[in-house]
Every structure is written in structure tokens, then in C-alpha cells.
N, C-alpha and C positions, 0 to 999 in steps of 0.2 A: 432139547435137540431140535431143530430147524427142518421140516418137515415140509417147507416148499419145493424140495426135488425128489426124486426117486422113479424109480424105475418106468411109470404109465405115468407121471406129471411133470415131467422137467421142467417145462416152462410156464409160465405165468396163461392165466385164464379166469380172469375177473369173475366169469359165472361159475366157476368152479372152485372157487378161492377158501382154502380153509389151512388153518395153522396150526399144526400143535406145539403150544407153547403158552407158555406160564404169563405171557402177555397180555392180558384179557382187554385190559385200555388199549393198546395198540391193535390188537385185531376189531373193536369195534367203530376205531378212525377208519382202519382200511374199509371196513363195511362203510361206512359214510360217506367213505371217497367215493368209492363204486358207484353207492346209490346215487351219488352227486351228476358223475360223468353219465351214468348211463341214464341218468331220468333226463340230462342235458341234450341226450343222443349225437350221433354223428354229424344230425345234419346243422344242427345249431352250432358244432364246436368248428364244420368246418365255414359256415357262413360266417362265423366270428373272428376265423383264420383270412377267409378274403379280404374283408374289412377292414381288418388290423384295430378290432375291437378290445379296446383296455380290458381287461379280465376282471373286472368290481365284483361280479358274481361270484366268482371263485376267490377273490380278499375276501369278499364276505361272509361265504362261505371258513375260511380258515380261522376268521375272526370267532363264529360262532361256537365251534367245533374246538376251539383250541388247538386248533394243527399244529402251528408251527412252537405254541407255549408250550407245548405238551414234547415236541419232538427234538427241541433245539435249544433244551435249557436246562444249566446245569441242578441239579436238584435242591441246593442254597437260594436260589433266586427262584425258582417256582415251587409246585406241589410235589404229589407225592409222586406222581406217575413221570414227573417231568425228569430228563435227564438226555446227555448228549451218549447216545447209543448207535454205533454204528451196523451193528446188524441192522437195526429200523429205520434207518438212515438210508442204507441201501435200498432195502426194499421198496420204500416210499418213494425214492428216485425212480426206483425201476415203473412203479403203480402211475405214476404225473405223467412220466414220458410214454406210456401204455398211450395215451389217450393225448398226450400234445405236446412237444415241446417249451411251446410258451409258459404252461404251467410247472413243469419242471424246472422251466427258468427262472421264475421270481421265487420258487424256493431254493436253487442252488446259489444266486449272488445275496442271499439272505443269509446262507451257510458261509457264505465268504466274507460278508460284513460283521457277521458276530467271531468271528473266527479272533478277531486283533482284541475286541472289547474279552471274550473270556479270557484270553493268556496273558491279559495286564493285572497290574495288581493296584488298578483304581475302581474302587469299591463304590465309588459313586457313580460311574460310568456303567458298570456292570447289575448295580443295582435299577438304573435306569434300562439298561436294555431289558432287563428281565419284566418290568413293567409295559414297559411298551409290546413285549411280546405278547402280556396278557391283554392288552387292550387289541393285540389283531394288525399289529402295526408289522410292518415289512422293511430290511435294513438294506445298507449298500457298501461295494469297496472300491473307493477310489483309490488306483495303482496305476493303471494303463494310462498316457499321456499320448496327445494325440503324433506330435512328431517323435515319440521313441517308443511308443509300443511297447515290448515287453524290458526292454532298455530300461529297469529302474535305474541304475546307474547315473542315467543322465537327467533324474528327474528334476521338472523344472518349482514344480511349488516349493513354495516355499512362506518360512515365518520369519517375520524378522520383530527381533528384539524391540519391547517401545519402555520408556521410562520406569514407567511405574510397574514392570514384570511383567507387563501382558505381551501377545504379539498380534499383527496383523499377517494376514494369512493371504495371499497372491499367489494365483497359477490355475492352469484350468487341466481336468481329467477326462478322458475320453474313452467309449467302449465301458457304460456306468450302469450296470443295469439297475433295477429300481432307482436310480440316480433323481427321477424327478416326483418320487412321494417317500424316501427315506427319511424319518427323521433322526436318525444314526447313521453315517457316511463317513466310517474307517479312513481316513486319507491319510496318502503316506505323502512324507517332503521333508525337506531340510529345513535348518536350522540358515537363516541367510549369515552371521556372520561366521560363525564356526563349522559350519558346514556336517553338522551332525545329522543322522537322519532322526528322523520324527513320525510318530503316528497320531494324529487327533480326530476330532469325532465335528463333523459339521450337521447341520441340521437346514433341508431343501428348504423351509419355512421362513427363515431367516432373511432380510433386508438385501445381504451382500453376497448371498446365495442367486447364484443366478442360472440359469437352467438355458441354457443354450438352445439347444436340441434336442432331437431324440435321433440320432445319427444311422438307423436303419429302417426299413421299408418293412413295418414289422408288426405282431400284437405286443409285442412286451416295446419299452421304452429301454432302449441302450443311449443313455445320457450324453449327451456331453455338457459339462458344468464349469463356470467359475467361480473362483472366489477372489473378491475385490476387496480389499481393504477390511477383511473377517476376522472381529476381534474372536482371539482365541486367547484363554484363561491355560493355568497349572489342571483345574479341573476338569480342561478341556481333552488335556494330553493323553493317550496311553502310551508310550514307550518313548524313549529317546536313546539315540547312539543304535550301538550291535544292535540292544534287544528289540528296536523296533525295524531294524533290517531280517533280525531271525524271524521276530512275529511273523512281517506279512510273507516270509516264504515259508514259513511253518504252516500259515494258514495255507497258501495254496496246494503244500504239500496233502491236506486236509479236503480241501474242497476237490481237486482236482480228479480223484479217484471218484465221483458220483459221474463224470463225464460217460466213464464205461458204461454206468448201471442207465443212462440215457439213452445210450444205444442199444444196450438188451432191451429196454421195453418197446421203443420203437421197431425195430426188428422185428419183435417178439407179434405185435399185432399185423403188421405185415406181412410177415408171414402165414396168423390164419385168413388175412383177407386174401392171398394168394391164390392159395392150396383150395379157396372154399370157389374160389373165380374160374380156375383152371379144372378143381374137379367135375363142374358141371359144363364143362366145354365140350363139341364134338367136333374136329376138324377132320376131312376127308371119311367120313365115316368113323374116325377114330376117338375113343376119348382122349382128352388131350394129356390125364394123367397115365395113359398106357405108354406112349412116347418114350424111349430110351431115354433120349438127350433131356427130356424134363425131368424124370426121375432122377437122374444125374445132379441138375439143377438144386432141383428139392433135399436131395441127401446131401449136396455138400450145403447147404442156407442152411439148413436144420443142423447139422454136427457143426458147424462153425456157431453156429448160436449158445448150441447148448453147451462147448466147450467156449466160451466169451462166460456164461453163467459160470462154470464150476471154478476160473481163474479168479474170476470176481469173487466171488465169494470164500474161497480158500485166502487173497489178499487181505478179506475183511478179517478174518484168523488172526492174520499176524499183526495187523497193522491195532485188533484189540487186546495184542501180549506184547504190544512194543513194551520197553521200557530203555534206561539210558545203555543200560546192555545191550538191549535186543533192537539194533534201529533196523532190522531187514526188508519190514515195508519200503523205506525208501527205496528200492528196487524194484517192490512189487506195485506199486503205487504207480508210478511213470509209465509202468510196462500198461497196468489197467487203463491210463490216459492213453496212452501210445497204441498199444497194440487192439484192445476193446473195440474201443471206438473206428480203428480203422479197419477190424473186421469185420463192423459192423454195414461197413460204406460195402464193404465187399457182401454181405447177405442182400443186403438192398439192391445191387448190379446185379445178382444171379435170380433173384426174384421178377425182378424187371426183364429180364430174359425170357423169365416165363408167360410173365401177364402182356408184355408190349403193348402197345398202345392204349390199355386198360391203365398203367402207373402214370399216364396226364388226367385222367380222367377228375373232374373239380369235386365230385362228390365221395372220392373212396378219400380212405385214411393213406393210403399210399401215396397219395401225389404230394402231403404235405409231407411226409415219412420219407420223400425220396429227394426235397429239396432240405430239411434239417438235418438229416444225418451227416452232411458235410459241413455241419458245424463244428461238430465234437472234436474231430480232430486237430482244431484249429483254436480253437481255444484254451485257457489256464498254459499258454504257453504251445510254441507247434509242437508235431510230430519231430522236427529235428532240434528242438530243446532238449525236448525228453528223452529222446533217443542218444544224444550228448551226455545226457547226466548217466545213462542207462549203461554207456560204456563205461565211462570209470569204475564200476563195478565187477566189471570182466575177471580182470587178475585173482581179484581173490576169489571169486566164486567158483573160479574151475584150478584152481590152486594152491589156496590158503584154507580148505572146509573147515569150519568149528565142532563142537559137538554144542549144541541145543537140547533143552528137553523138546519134548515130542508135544507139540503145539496141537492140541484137541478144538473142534468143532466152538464156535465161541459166541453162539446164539444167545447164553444169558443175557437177561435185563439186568445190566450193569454198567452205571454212568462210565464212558474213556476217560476218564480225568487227565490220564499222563498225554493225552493229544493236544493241552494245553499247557504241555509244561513239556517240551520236548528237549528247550537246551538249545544250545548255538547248531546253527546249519551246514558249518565245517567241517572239516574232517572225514570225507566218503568216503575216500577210499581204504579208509581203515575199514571199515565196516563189514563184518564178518555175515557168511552163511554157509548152513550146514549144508554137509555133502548130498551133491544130487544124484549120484550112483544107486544109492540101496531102494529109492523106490522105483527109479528104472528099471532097477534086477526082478523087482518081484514081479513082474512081468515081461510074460515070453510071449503074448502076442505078435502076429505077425510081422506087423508094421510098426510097432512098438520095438521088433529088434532091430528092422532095418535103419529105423532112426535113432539106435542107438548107434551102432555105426554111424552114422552121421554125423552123433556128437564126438566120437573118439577122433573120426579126420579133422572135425574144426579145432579141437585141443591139441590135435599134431599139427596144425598149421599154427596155431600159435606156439608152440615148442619150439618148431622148425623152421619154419616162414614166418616169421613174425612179420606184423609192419615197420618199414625201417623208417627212419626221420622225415623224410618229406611226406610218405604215409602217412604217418600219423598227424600232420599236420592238414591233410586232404579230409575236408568233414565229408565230402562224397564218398572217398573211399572208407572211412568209419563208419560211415550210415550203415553201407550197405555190411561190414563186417556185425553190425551191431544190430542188425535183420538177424542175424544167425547163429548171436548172442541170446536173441530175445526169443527164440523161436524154442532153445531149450528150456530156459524159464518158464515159458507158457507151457511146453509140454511136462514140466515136475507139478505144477500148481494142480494142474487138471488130473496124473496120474494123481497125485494124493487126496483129491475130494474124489476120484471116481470112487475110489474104497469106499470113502465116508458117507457115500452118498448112492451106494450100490449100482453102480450104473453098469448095463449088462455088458458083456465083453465084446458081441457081433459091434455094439451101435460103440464102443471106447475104440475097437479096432478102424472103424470106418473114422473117427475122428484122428485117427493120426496116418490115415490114406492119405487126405487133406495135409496133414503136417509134413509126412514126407515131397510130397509134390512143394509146397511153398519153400520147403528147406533146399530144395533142388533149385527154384528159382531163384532165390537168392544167392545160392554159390555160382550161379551161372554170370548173375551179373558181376559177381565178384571178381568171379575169371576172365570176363569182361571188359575191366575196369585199366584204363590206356596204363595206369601204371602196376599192374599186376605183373611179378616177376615168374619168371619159369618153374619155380621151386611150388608157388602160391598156385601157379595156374591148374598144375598136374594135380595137387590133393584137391583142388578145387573142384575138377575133374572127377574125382574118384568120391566126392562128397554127391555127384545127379545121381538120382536113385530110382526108380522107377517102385512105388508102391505094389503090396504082393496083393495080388486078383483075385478075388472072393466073389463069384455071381451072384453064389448062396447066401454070402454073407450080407451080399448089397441089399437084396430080394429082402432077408430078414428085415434090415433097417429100415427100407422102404415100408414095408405093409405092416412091421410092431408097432416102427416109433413114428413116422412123416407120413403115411398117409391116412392115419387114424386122429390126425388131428382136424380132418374136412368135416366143416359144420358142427366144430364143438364151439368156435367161439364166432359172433357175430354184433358187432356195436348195434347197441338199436338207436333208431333214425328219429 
């Protein structure tokens, strides 16, 4: 059972970090990370950050340690401890991004480059990654193209056919991270005369490899690369046609979900460097944590965070009981890319609220915490990608419910195997889930019932007011309906880990204070919206809510859970 939440530790605290779990190789990486970053201190990772100092320390680090052999490979191609596990996958994201971005990035486009190599069924390829894993080596995935973007569609690499069955390989990729020390570089492109797509393996090393750039102002290398006339073999290839179009979207269905667990951990220290800045402040005589307006501040950063944890982690659930039956991750997946990550831009804005002109500051963990988090959102595809795929889901999920078994806590060390055998990437909107009523009913909290109300107007609005043809044709106006889609998703994930995860009622009430306010905003723009009809505008209407007022309640959350966290954690320098 998974024992990094509960009632006095919600969120992460490197000095206080202990696991109970059957993991014993995995909790003494995490010791090692720790000791790594903190023996590093603040001031070196962030002189490293101004610089835009390559991270060799930290490859080397990983190389020694076996980080990434141990954490990112299926248990056929390494040892015994090795295996693709997404409880430890999360967590490990969340542990990088605690302490940098940049190092959570050359392990996330590491997770995107192996992504194509394990869901092929070329043995020599796969047996090559898994070696190069052991040797400390770091992979890459060419997909992004610099004039189409997330546009695979129009992609332009490509192979064309030469006599003797081999091909030469033409096109450049862009937006590459580890692009210019990968010696596995996933690329995807067609077939030049049949126009099939394709996925193969390049290697930065190589003659006709040629390394363009590094196309950001950054420590990590985001490539951009081509390839000239790059002979490419049968042995070079993993997939062609469908399966190398489902691969690389299977993979970023895979990758994409670590985006959220970057913005918990960034948050997450943010947050103590905050609370520990603010709590030792005295403005006008006052301290600055007595302040109404900051404590306001503080409980919503902190209940936004710790509900961004319980969503996350309840996805990790299902996303480790997928199978060809059960594809419900797909939903929860986007939402953890979508929703996560831009709650997390939103913890960062109410923090900064608090510290003001303390979040420029060159030497806290915040100034860089305050310009990466507007990364998340923006990559493995944007906020309105995913919030597109997010809607097709709609219909059935307040419509068509399934019955499921009852998906338990899924902490076990036990390799995902079916994450690389998912199957064609068609068919959403068949995609069934179970009803989200029964665990809404089991609680009568406050604001928990006001938003249930909330979700009964938005289901009579699509009953009743549905969007008509030119609507649904308006991605502005789906966005915003698909705000108020995703808003009850978020709220079923988080009521079902609060059980699992015993979180008290005052501090689960105060998280859906927050949820009814953002659920109010979003219907408001919706009522808003120049083509909103009179039918849509009045439930819309009836959908603003005003959250029910607890002093007592707030008081509790503030001095149990958010102000008991000043001066527990502090990077050392």
C-alpha cells in the first residue's frame, strides 16, 4: 500500500521521505536521488540553471546508480529489480521536478524515446536499448517537426526506397530533447513512395546525423536535427503503416501523464519555500501569515496541490488495470496533462501573490519554479489538444455508465506490460466508464453537495440545451464546455483517493470550496460565450454557486494542514 499520503504528510518532503512498501531497490534510488540534489544544494543547481549548464553530473550520476536501467526497463532486457512501473515512475517525476525541471526532462523525453522501441516487436532494437540503458546512456523521440508542430499528419521525414532494400532517410525534427547525445532517436516519417508511416531508430553519432541546434535558451538541449541521406536498414525499423502511427500516439499517451507529476513536485517545493519566507515576515507590525488575504492565498495553493496529488495518483490506478476492456485512462490521462499542470500554474500565481517580489529573486527555487511551470501545459500536445480529445468522452460518461470492478490502490511492484501493447488508438468514443454518482453520494459534505448540484445542471444542459451544429463546431465554445466536463472528472478521482488515502473531511471540504468557485467560472464564461442560447444561458445561470462558509472550517485547514508545514523543508545551499 502506497504510504506517501495520509492525513499529517500529503505532500512530498525529501527530509522526511519514507515509504512503506515492499520496494526496497526503489526507496534506496530515491535515498540517492536525495542525497545527490541535497549534497548539490540550492545554490549550485541554481548557478547551473543560469548558466544553462549541461547536467553531466546528474547523467552521471544516473549512470552509476542505475536510475534510469533500473526504472525504465522491462524486466526481459534488465535485472531483477528492473521493470516499467508506473507507481515509481510517478513518483520519481514528482522527486526530479522537486528540485529542477531540467532534470525531470532528460528523464521524461527518455520515457518518450523508449516508449516506440518497447511496443515493437524488433528484438534487436529492444535488446539494444536495454543495454545502452545499462551503460547510463539517455534516449530521444523525434515526432515534433519544426513547421507542423504537433501536425504529425503533415510530417515531412521521410525514407525513400533504394535498390538493394535499404532506405535513405531525409527530413529534420524539432523540439528534440536529449536530441544531441541520444544514441536511440525514435523517429517517426513515411514511407516516400507509398506513403505509409514509419518509425526508426537514428543514432546522434552517426555521419548524417546532424545536430542543428539546441533551439532553447536552456540547461537541457531541445534539438533540432537532420537527417541527410541516413541509410536506414529492416533492422533499423520498429513499426510501419497503423502500428507505427498507434505506437507514437500510444507512447505519448504514456509519457504525457508524468507532465502533471512535474508540476506537483515543482509546486510542492514552492510551496515550502513560501510559507517558510512569508512565515518569518512582519509587515506593519503584523506577521505576514496572520493576514486574512494570505491565509486565503495559502489554503487555496495548498488544497489545489494536494487535490493535483490525489487525481494523479488515483489516474496511476487505472491507467495500471488498463487492459483492452478497460481503456478509461484515456480520459484520465489528458485530464492529468490538462487539468494538473494548469492547476499547477495556478498554485505558482497564488504563491507569488504571497512572496511578491521575493518569486524574482535569482537565488530561491521559486524564480525558476515560476518560469517552468508554464511549460507543462504546453507540451505532449496543448491544453486545447487535450481538452478536444477530453470531450469526446462526454456522452458516454454522463450517459452510457458501465459497471467495472472496483479498481484498488495499485502501488504493487509489478512491470505494466499492457502500456506496450495497447492496440489501435481509435475508437474513443466507444470507451466506457463507470458511473460517477455512488461515490459523489457517499458524501454529504458541504460543498461536496453544492457541486453536486452543479453537476446535475450541466447534465440537464446537455439533455436540454445541448450544443447545436455550429456549436459544436466552435472549439471556443467546447473548450469552455469541456472546463465543466473536466471539472467533474477531477472531482470523482480525488473523492475516491480521499477514502483511500484518509484525507480529513474539514481539509476534502475546503478542496471543493475551490472546485465549486472554478465550476462557477467556467459556467459563467459559458454564459458568456456570443453564441450561448437563452435556454443554455439560464441553466448556466443556475449552475454560479457560491461555496458554503466555514471560518471554523477554514481556521482548521489553515493551522492542521498549511501552516504546519513552515520550516519543515528547506534545500540546503
Amino acid at each position: 500500500m502506497d504510504q506517501f499520503l495520509g492525513e499529517l504528510h500529503v505532500l512530498l518532503n525529501p527530509k522526511k521521505y519514507a515509504v512503506n512498501h515492499e520496494d526496497k531497490a526503489f526507496q534506496e534510488l530515491v535515498n540517492k536521488t536525495i542525497t545527490f540534489f541535497e549534497t548539490k544544494g540550492l545554490k549550485q543547481v541554481k548557478d547551473d540553471d543560469h548558466n544553462r549548464v549541461w547536467y553531466a553530473d546528474f547523467l552521471e550520476f544516473v549512470k552509476q546508480e542505475q536510475v534510469f536501467a533500473t526504472l525504465l526497463r522491462p524486466p526481459q532486457y534488465g535485472d531483477a529489480n528492473s521493470r516499467w512501473d508506473t507507481w515509481r515512475i510517478a513518483h520519481y517525476s514528482e522527486l526530479l521536478a522537486f528540485y529542477g525541471l531540467a532534470y525531470w526532462y532528460t528523464w521524461q523525453v527518455s520515457i518518450l524515446g523508449l516508449g516506440p522501441i518497447w511496443m515493437s516487436d524488433n528484438e534487436l532494437l529492444k535488446k539494444r536499448a536495454g543495454q545502452l540503458l545499462q551503460e547510463g546512456e539517455v534516449f530521444a523521440f523525434g515526432l515534433s517537426e519544426k513547421d507542423h508542430g504537433a501536425d504529425i499528419y503533415s510530417t515531412e521525414m521521410s525514407l525513400t526506397p533504394q535498390e538493394d532494400g535499404t532506405y535513405l532517410a531525409n527530413g529534420s525534427k524539432y523540439y528534440i530533447g536529449n536530441g544531441n547525445v541520444a544514441k536511440m532517436v525514435s523517429t517517426f516519417g513515411k514511407i516516400s513512395d507509398s506513403g505509409d508511416y514509419v518509425v526508426f531508430v537514428a543514432n546522434y553519432l552517426h555521419e548524417r546525423y546532424d545536430c542543428v541546434k539546441n533551439v532553447v535558451s536552456s540547461q537541457n538541449y531541445v534539438a533540432e536535427y537532420a537527417l541527410n541521406d541516413y541509410p536506414i536498414s529492416d533492422e533499423d525499423i520498429l513499426a510501419r503503416g497503423r502500428d507505427a502511427w498507434d505506437m507514437v500516439l500510444n507512447t505519448v499517451n504514456i509519457g504525457k501523464y508524468n507532465l502533471g507529476w512535474a508540476s506537483i513536485g515543482m509546486s510542492t517545493h514552492a510551496l515550502s519555500e513560501a510559507i517558510n519566507h512569508a512565515s518569518m515576515r512582519k509587515l506593519y507590525k503584523t506577521h505576514v501569515t496572520d493576514f486574512p488575504h494570505i491565509r486565503q492565498l495559502f489554503v487555496d495553493a495548498y488544497t489545489r496541490l494536494v487535490a493535483m496529488k490525489l487525481f494523479a495518483l488515483r489516474a496511476a490506478d487505472y491507467m495500471r488495470s488498463a487492459s483492452p476492456d478497460d481503456k478509461r485512462y484515456l480520459l484520465y490521462n489528458p485530464v492529468v496533462k490538462m487539468k494538473v499542470t494548469t492547476q499547477g500554474e495556478e498554485v505558482i500565481n497564488l504563491l507569488w501573490d504571497v512572496i511578491a517580489a521575493k518569486g524574482f529573486e535569482k537565488d530561491t527555487f521559486f524564480e525558476m519554479a515560476a518560469r517552468d511551470i508554464r511549460a507543462l501545459p504546453k507540451l505532449e500536445g496543448t491544453v486545447h489538444v487535450n481538452m478536444a480529445l477530453i470531450v469526446k468522452f462526454m456522452a458516454n460518461y454522463f450517459f452510457k455508465p458501465a459497471k467495472y470492478p472496483e479498481i484498488e490502490t495499485r502501488s504493487e511492484p509489478e512491470h505494466d506490460e499492457f502500456l506496450f501493447h495497447q492496440g489501435p488508438t481509435k475508437g474513443l468514443g466507444q470507451i466506457r466508464f463507470h458511473n460517477y454518482k455512488p461515490i459523489y453520494d457517499q458524501f454529504q459534505l458541504p460543498n461536496v453537495s453544492v457541486f453536486k448540484k452543479q453537476i446535475r445542471l450541466l447534465k440537464l444542459l446537455l439533455l436540454v440545451a445541448k450544443p447545436n451544429e455550429s456549436q459544436r463546431k466552435d472549439i471556443d465554445f467546447l473548450l469552455t464546455l469541456g472546463e465543466l466536463f473536466t471539472q467533474v472528472v477531477y472531482g470523482q478521482l480525488i473523492l475516491e483517493n480521499a477514502q483511500k488515502y484518509k484525507i480529513n473531511e474539514d481539509l476534502l471540504d475546503q478542496i471543493f470550496d475551490f472546485m465549486v468557485r472554478d465550476f462557477s467560472k467556467h459556467a459563467l464564461q459559458l454564459y458568456s460565450k456570443t453564441s450561448s442560447t437563452r435556454k443554455q444561458m439560464r441553466i448556466c445561470s443556475m449552475m454560479i454557486k457560491k461555496p458554503m462558509v466555514d471560518p471554523a472550517r477554514f481556521s482548521r485547514v489553515w493551522e492542521k494542514d498549511v501552516f504546519t508545514l513552515k520550516d519543515q523543508y528547506q534545500m540546503s545551499n
